[in-house]
Structures are given as C-alpha cells and as structure tokens.
N, C-alpha and C positions, 0 to 999 in steps of 0.2 A: 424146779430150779431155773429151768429158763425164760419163765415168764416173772420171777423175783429178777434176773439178769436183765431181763428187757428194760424192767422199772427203773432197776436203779441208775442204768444208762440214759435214760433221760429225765431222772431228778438232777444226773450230773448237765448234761447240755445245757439243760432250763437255766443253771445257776450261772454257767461260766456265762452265756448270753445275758443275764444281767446283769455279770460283771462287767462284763465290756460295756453296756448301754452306759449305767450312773444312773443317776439320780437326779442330774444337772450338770451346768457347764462345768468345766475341770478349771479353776484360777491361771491366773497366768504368773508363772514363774517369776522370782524376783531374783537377787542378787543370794548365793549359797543355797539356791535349791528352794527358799521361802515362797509362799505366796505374795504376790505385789499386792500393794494398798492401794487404794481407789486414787486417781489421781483428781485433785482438786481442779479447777477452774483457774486458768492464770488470770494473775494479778498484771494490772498494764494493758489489758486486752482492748480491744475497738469494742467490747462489751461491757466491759467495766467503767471505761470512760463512757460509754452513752448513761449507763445507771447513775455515774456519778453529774453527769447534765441534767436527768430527770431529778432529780435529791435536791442540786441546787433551786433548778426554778420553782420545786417547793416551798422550798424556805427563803426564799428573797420575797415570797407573796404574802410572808405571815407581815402584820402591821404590827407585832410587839412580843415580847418573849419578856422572860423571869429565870434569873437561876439565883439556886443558893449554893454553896459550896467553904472550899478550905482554898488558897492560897498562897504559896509562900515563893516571894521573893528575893535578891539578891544580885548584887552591884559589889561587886570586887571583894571587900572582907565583911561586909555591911548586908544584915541579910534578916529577914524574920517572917513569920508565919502568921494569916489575918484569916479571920471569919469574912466570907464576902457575901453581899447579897447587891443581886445588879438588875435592874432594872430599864429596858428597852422600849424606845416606841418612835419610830421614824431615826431620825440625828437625835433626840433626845435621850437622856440617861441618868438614872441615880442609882450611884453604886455607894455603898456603906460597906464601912469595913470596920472593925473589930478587935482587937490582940484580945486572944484566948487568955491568956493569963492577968495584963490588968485591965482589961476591961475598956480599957480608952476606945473612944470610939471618932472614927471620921466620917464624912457623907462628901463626895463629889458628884456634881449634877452640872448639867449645861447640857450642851447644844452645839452645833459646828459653829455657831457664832461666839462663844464663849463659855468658863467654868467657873465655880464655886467649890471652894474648901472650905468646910468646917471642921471645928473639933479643933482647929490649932490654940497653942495658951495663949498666941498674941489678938488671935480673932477670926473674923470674915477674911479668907483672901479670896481676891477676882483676878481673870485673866485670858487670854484671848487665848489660849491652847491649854488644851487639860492635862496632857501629858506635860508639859514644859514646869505648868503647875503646882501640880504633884511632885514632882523632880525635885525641884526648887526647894518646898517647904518638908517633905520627909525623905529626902533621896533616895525611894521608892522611883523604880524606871517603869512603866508601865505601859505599852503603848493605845492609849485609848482612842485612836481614832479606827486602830486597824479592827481590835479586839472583839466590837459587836460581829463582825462577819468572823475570824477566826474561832470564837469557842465553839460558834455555831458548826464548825468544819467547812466553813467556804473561804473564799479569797478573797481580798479587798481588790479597789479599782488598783491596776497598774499593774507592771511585768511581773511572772512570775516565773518561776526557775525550779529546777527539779521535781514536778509533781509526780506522785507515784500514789496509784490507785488502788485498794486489792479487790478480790473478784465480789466482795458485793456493793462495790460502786462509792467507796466511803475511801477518802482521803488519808495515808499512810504518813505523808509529810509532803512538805515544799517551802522554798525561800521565798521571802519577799519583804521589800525595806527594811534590810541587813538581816531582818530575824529569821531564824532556821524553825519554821514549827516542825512538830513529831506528835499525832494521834495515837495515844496508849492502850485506850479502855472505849467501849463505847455502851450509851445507854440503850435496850430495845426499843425500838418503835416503828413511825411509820409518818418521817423519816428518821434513822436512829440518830442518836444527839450526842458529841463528845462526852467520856465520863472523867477520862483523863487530856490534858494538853499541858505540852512543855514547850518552851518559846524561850532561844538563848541568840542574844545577838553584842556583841563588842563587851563581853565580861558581865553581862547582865542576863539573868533567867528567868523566867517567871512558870512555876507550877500548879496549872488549877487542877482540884478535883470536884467534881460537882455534885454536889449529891441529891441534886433535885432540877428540876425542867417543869417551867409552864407558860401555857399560854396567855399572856397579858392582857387582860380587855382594855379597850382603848377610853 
C-alpha cells in the first residue's frame, strides 16, 4: 500500500509541474478577459513612408505601361460608364474608350504638346490641352495630365496634401490640383498596381477599375 502511495504522489506532482510550465507563451489579455490579436504594423510610419519611396522610384523608371479596365464618370447630373484602354510611353498616350452598351467608340492620343479626339459625329478635333478637349467635346472631366502618375499610385509634379500611407508602403489617398484621390483595391505584384482609384474634385468624379497591368514595349 505504501509503495502504490508513494506512486501516486508523484504521478500527482509530475502533472501539476506541467501545469504550471504550458506548453508556450500564455496570450496577452485583451479587453473582457479575450486574447489580444496581433497588432499590425502602423500605417504613417518613417517605414511605411521609406517603402513607399522605394515603390515610387520603381515606377517612375518603367519607360511605358498599359491598362485595361472599366470607367465611370460624372459631372453634376451627367454621368456614364466607358470601357477604357490607355496606353503610356514617356508624355505620350492613347487611351480609347468605349460605351458598354452602344458601342461608340472614342480614341484620345497626344502628348504634352497637344491632343486628338476621334470618334466625334462632327470629326477630327485638335487641341493644345487634352483634358480641356475632352471637356469641351463630351463633357467628360478627366484629368489627363495628372492621371499617368496617379493610376499608377504616385504623385504628379507639384504640392501635395494629406498623404497617408499604410504599412506596406502603398498610398491610402491624398489631394492634389483640387482632386481628392482614394486607393480602394490593389493588384499583387512587385511593385503592386492600383486595382481600384476614385478621384472627386469640384462635383466631378472619376472611378477606375482595372482589370489588367502591362508593361508596354517601347
């Protein structure tokens, strides 16, 4: 009997001692007793901003890009949705656009020295600013000088205002020449490529979605 006593007195000791050791670290308490969730990486940080400096001088070095995507538009009650395909390479650009439903089709192409509309009933228009252009002939607002640097998620030249970063180094939003951009969606990669961008300034909005990224040979 007392050598069954002796046993079971230290099958007991043995267990409590692994009760107290575990197994691994004990979580750290949240709010009501829960375990806390890992905390994330802040967004805003002196780290976030250096990633999003390396991201930039990526893509200011590529010589040409391509996207395809969707569109849609809006200027006070006047508003519609386009198939777009844009096309990049230095200040040059041809972007075609589309209505899903009849079919009409436009093509704007130029260069910081001037643009070309096609696709109108009355014909060829020319013009020394391509947004002013476009404006003009389908009262589509669109700002095309800024646009090659913003789908991409960078800034054009000149001041800009409330930039906010999150912690993997990719652009959340910020103003610049009136418009309020906001990054929605993004594509994977290396560096990752807006999937969603929405751009509203003085009653006017513009929503891309992209559903494709390439790189343009020159």
């Amino acid at each position: 009997m007392i050598g069954r006593a002796l046993v079971l007195l230290l099958v007991l000791l043995a267990t409590g001692c692994a009760t107290q050791r575990g197994v691994g670290p004990s979580p750290v308490a949240g709010e009501g007793g829960a375990p806390a969730l890992a905390v994330a990486p802040p967004t805003d940080s002196p780290e976030a901003f250096a990633a999003l400096a390396a991201r930039d001088a990526q893509l200011r070095d590529a010589a040409g890009w391509a996207l395809t995507g969707r569109l849609a538009v809006a200027r006070g009650n006047d508003g519609g949705t386009l198939n777009v395909q844009w096309m990049q390479t230095g200040a040059s650009f041809d972007i075609r656009l589309s209505a899903p439903v009849t079919g009409r089709q436009w093509r704007l192409s130029g260069s910081a020295d001037g643009a070309t509309l096609e696709g109108l009933g009355e014909g060829i228009r020319q013009g020394p600013d391509a947004e002013s252009l476009l404006l003009e002939a389908t009262g589509w607002r669109l700002p095309i000088r800024q646009m090659p640097d913003w789908v991409r998620g960078l800034r054009g030249p000149g001041p800009v205002a409330g930039l906010s970063v999150d912690a993997e180094g990719r652009p959340v939003g910020f103003r610049q020449d009136t418009w309020t951009l906001s990054y929605r969606d993004w594509w994977p990669g290396d560096p990752p490529l807006p999937r969603r961008v929405f751009a509203e300034a003085d009653g006017a909005s513009v929503r891309l979605v992209v559903s494709e990224w390439k790189a343009r040979p020159e």
